[in-house]
Every structure is written in C-alpha cells, then in structure tokens.
DRENDO-1510 file (C-alpha; in Angstrom, 1 decimal, always signed):
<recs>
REC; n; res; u; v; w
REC; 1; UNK; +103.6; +110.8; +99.4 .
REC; 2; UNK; +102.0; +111.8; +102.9 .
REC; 3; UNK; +100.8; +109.2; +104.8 .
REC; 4; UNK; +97.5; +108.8; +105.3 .
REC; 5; UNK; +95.8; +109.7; +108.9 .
REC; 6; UNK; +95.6; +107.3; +111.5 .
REC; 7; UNK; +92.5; +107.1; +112.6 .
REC; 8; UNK; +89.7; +109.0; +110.1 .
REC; 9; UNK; +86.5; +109.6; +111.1 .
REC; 10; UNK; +84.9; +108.8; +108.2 .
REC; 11; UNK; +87.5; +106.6; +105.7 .
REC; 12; UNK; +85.3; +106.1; +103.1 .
REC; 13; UNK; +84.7; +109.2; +102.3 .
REC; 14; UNK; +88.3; +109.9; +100.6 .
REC; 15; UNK; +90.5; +108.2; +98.4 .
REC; 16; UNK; +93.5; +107.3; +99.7 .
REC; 17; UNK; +95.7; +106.6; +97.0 .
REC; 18; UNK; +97.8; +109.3; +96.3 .
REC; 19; UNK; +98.7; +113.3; +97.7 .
REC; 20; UNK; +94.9; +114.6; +96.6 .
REC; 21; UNK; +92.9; +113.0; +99.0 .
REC; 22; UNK; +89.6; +113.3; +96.5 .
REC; 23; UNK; +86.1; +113.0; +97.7 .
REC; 24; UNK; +85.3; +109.3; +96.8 .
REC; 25; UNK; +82.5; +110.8; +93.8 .
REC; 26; UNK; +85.3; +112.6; +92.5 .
REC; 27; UNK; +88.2; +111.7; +91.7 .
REC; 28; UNK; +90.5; +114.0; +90.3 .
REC; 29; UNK; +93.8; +111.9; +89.9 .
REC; 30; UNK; +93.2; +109.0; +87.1 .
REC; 31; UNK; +94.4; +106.8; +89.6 .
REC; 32; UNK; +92.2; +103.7; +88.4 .
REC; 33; UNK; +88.3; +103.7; +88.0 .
REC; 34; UNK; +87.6; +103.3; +91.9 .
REC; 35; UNK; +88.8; +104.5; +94.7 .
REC; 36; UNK; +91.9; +103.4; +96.8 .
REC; 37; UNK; +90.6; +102.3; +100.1 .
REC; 38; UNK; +92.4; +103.6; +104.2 .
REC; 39; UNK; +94.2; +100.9; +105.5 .
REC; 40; UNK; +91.9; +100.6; +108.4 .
REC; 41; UNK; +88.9; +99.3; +105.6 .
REC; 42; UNK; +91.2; +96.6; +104.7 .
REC; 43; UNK; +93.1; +95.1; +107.5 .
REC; 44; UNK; +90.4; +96.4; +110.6 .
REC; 45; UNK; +91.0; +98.9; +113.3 .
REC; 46; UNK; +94.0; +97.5; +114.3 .
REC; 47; UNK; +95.6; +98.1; +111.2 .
REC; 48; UNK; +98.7; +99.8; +112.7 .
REC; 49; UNK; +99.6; +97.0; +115.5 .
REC; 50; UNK; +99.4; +94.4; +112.0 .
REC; 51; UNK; +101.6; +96.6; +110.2 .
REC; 52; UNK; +103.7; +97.0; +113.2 .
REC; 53; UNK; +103.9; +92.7; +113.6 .
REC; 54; UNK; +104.6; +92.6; +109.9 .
REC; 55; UNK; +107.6; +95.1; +109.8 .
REC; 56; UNK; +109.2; +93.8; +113.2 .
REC; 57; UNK; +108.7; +90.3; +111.8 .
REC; 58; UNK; +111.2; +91.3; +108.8 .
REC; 59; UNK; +113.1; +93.1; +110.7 .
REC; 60; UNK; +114.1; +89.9; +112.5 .
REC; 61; UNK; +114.9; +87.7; +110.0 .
REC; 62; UNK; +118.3; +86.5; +109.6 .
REC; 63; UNK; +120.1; +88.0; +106.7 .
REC; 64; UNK; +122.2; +85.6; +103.8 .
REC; 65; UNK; +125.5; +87.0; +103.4 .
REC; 66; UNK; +126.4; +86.6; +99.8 .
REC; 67; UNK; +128.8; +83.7; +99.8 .
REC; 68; UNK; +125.4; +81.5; +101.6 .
REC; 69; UNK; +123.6; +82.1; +98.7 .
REC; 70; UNK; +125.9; +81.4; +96.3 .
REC; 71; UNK; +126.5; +77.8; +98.4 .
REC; 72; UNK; +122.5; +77.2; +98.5 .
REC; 73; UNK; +122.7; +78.1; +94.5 .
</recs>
C-alpha cells in the first residue's frame, strides 16, 4: 500500500483507505460504507510528530528475553 501524502490540500475529499484513492462520493473499492479518513482528520496537523512519539516510544522499551517471561509466567 502507498502511503498516503503528507500534507493534502484538501483531505476530505479522498478516501484514504486503500491504493485507489476514490473521490469521497464514489467509492470504487467495497472498502466499508464510508470513507476511510487522512491521518491528519484524526489525530490534527501534527499527525506525523504523534506518530513519530508513538513509534520512538516503542522503540525504547526494554525487551523480555524469553526465559523472563517464562519466570513472570
């Protein structure tokens, strides 16, 4: 799937959710009766520096080896 653009100059204009980008009043997919929204109409314009936090955040968490979880089990 190609990821969506950045910044659009008019989101809500397009479905988002998959490779067809459709005009919102025609959607050609099937993919569910409305239309998938851009990230930046759910989460605001600073969509990207949350996603950013988010994956960083993960990133740093410390990882169980598998012989921790079997002791925490």
């Amino acid at each position: 799937m190609a990821k969506p653009p950045l910044a659009p100059k008019h989101p809500e204009r397009i479905c988002w959710g998959c490779d067809k980008y459709c005009p919102a009043d025609d959607l050609a997919c099937g993919n569910g009766t409305i239309r998938t929204l851009h990230p930046c109409e759910l989460f605001g314009d600073d969509w990207l520096e949350w996603s950013g936090e988010r994956t960083s955040a993960r990133t740093d968490a410390i990882p169980i080896s598998p012989s921790d979880a079997d002791a925490a089990a």
